[in-house]
N, C-alpha and C positions, 0 to 999 in steps of 0.2 A: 190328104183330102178327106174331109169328113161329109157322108149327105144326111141332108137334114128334111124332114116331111114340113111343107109348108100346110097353108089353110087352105090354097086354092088345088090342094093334090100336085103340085109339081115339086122336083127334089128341087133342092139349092144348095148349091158346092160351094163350101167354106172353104179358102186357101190358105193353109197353116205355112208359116214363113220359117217352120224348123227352129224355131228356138224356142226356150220354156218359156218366156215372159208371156204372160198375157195382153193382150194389146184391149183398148180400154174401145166401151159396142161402137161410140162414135167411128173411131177409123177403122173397126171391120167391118162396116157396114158399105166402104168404099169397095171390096173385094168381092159384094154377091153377085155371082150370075147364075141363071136359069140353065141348067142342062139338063140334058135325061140321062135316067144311069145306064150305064153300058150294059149291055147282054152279054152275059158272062154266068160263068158255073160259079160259087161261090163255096165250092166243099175245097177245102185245101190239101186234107188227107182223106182217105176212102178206107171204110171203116174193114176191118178183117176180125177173122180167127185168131187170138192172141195164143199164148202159155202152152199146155201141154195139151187141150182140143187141138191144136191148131194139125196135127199128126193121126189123130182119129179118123177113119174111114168107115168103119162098120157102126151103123145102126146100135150095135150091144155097148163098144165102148162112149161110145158119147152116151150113153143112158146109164154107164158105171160113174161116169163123168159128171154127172147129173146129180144122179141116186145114190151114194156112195154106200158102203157096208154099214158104216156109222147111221147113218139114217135110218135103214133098213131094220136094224137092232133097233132101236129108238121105237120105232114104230111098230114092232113087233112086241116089244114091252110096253107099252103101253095099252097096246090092244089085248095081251093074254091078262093082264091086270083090270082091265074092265072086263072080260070074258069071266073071270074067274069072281069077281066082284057081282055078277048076274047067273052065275050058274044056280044059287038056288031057286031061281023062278023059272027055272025049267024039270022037266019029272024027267025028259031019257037025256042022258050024257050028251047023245050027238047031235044034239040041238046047241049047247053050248061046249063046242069044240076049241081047244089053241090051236093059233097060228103058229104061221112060222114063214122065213126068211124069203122062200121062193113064192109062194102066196103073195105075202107083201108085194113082191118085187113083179110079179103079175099084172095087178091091179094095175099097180103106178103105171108099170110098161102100156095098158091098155089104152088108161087116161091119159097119156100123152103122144102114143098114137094116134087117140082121136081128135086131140086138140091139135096135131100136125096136120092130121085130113081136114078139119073143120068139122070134127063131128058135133058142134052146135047146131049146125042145120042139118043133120041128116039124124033121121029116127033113127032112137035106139034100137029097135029092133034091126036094122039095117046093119047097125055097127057087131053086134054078136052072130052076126050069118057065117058061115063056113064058105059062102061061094064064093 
């Protein structure tokens, strides 16, 4: 049974006779009748946790899960590589410092805690508070 949107907003149930032939618009035009669609759920499977998250519990692992080492490194080369590319426009060293692994792995941890809370609507200074 297929429904089909009319022009006056009401569905129309086309009655498929189970075989592949197509039947020519004259004679299926004998089989339309006006019904309304049933109220019904329409999700056939209900979406989950797949692979190896599906076993994660803590906060840390799903954000290993996430973040992986590889990343981590990536990101950290590439930031000590711009750092070191701008160190002469600075006069003391600890101004232009390298990172490194757990730094990185900070930040991100942060940004995606606040975008779990919704820290789009809440001021920054809100989301760096200790209370």
């Amino acid at each position: 049974m297929l429904l089909c949107d009319s022009d006056d907003d009401e569905d129309i149930v086309l009655d498929e006779s189970g075989t592949d032939e197509e039947e020519p618009i004259s004679e299926r035009e004998d089989h339309l009748e006006k019904t309304k669609r049933a109220p019904r759920n329409i999700c056939i499977r209900v979406p989950a946790v797949i692979g190896r998250a599906k076993d994660y519990v803590d906060i840390l692992d799903i954000f290993k899960c996430l973040i992986t080492d590889y990343i981590t490194e990536s990101i950290v080369e590439g930031t000590n590589n711009y750092i070191c590319s701008v160190t002469s426009n600075y006069t003391r060293s600890r101004d232009a410092r390298n990172t490194d692994g757990a730094k990185t792995e900070a930040l991100l941890g942060l940004l995606y805690l606040a975008d779990v809370y919704h820290g789009n609507r809440v001021n920054i200074e809100k989301l760096w508070r200790m209370d």
